[in-house]
N, C-alpha and C positions, 0 to 999 in steps of 0.2 A: 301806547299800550304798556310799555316799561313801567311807568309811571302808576299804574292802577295796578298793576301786578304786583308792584312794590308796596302800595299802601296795602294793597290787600293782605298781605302775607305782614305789615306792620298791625294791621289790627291782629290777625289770628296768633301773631308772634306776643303781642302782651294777654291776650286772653289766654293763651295757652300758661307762658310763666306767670301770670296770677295765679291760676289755675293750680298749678302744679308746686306752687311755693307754699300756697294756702295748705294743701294736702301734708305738704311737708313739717310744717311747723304743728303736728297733731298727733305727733309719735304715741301718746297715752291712750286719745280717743281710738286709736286705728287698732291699738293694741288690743281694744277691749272688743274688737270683732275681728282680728287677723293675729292675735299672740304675737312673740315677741318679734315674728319677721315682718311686725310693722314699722320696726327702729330702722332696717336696712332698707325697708321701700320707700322711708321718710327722706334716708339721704340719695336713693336714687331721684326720688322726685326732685329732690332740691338739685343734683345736679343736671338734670334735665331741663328744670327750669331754667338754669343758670344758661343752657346752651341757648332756650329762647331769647333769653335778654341779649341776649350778643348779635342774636340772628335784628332785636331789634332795633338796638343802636346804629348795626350793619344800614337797616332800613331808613335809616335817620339821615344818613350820610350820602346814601343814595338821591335821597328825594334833593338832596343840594344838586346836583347834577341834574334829576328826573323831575322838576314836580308835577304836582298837579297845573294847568297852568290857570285854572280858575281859584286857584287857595295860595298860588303862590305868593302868597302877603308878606312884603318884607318887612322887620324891625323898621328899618333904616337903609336910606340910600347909603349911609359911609358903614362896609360890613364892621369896622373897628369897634362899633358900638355896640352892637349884640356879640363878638368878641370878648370885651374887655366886663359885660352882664356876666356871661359865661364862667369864664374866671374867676369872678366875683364870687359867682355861685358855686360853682366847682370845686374850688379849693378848700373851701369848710367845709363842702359836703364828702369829699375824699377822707379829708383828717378825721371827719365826726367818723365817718365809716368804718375806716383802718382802726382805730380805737376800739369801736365796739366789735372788732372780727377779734383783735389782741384779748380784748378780755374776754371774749367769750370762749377763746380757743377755736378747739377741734368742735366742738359742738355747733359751729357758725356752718361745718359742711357737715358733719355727723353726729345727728343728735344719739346720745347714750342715755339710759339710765341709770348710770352710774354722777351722770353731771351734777354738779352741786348749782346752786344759785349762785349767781356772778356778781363779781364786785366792779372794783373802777368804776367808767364811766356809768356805768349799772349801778349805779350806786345814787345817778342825778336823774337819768330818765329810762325808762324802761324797755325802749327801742330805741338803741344809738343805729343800729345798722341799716332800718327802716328810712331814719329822719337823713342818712348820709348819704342812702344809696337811689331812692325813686327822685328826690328833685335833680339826680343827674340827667334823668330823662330833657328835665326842661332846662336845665344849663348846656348840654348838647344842641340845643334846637336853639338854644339864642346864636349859641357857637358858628351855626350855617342858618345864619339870620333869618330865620322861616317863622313867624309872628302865628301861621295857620299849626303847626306840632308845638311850640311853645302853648299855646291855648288846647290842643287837643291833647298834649301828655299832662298836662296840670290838671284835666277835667279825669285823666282815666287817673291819676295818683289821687285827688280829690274822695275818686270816690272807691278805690280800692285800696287806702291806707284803713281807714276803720273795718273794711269786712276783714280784713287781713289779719289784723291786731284783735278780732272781736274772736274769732276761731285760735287762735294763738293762746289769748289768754282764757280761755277757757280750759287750753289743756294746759295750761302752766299750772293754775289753779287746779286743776284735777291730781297734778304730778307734785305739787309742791304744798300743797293746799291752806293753811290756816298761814303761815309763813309767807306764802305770796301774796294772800290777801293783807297780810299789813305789810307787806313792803309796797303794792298799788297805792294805799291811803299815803303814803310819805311820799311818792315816788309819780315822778308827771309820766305821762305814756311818753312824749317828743320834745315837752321843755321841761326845765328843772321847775320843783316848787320851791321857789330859793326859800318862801318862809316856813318850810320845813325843814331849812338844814341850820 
C-alpha cells in the first residue's frame, strides 16, 4: 500500500510543480489580466512548485525502499552501475544549473520587471537552468537503480520541457519583445548554436 501511495502522490507531486512553474515563468501574460500583483504570485508559484519538486525526489528515494513490485526493474544487478550513470549525469547537470541560477540572479526565484536580459551562460543557450535542473530527475532514479522512474521521469521531462519553454517564451518575447526575438535566432533554447558564435 506504501508503495502506491508514494507513487501516487509522485505523479500529482510533478503535475503539480509543472503546473505551478509553468504559471510562474508568465509574469507579463498574468500581468495583463491580474496587474502588477502578478509579479508576486509568479514567485509564489515558483516557490510552491519548488516545494513540490522536493516532495518529488522525496518520492524517488522512497520508492528504493517501497517499490512497486511489478516496475521494480533494476538497471543492473551491481547498483554501482546506475551509481556511477548518476554521477555522470548529475554533475554537469548541477554546474549547467548553478550557472544559469548565478546569472540569472534574483530573478531565478523572483521574477521583476525591472530585470534586464541575462548574459553568461545566457549568452549560449537560452535555458541553462531547465537543461540542469529536470534531467536530475533521471540521474536520481539511475542513482537507486529503478530502470521503471528512469524511463518514467524522462517521458514526463520529454514531454514537459517544450510546453514549458513554449509558455515561457512567449512571455519573454512579450516582455522583451524585438530583442528576444533576435537573441532566439542566434541563441539554442538547451544547446549552443556554436556556428553562430
Amino acid at each position: 500500500m506504501i508503495e502506491w501511495i508514494n507513487f501516487g502522490v509522485f505523479i500529482l507531486s510533478m503535475i503539480l510543480m509543472s503546473y505551478l512553474y509553468t504559471l510562474s515563468v508568465q509574469p507579463v501574460t498574468r500581468s495583463e489580466k491580474y496587474g502588477n500583483k502578478a509579479w508576486k504570485q509568479c514567485e509564489t508559484f515558483r516557490s510552491i512548485g519548488g516545494i513540490f519538486e522536493l516532495v518529488a525526489i522525496i518520492n524517488i528515494i522512497v520508492w528504493f525502499f517501497y517499490p512497486i513490485e511489478n516496475f521494480n526493474w533494476k538497471i543492473s544487478s551491481n547498483p554501482w552501475i546506475g551509481i556511477i550513470i548518476s554521477i555522470s549525469m548529475g554533475v554537469p547537470c548541477v554546474i549547467i544549473m548553478l550557472k544559469g541560477v548565478k546569472d540569472a540572479g534574483s530573478e531565478t526565484l523572483k521574477p521583476s520587471p525591472d530585470t534586464k536580459m541575462y548574459g553568461g551562460i545566457y549568452n549560449y543557450i537560452r535555458h541553462p537552468q531547465t537543461l540542469g535542473e529536470f534531467p536530475l530527475f533521471v540521474a536520481i532514479a539511475f542513482g537507486f537503480n529503478s530502470l521503471f522512474l528512469v524511463i518514467f521521469s524522462a517521458i514526463c521531462i520529454v514531454v514537459y520541457i517544450p510546453i514549458m519553454i513554449h509558455y515561457e517564451e512567449q512571455d519573454l518575447t512579450k516582455r522583451f519583445g524585438e530583442k528576444y526575438l533576435e537573441y532566439k535566432k542566434r541563441t539554442g533554447a538547451l544547446f549552443p548554436k556554436f556556428w553562430k558564435h
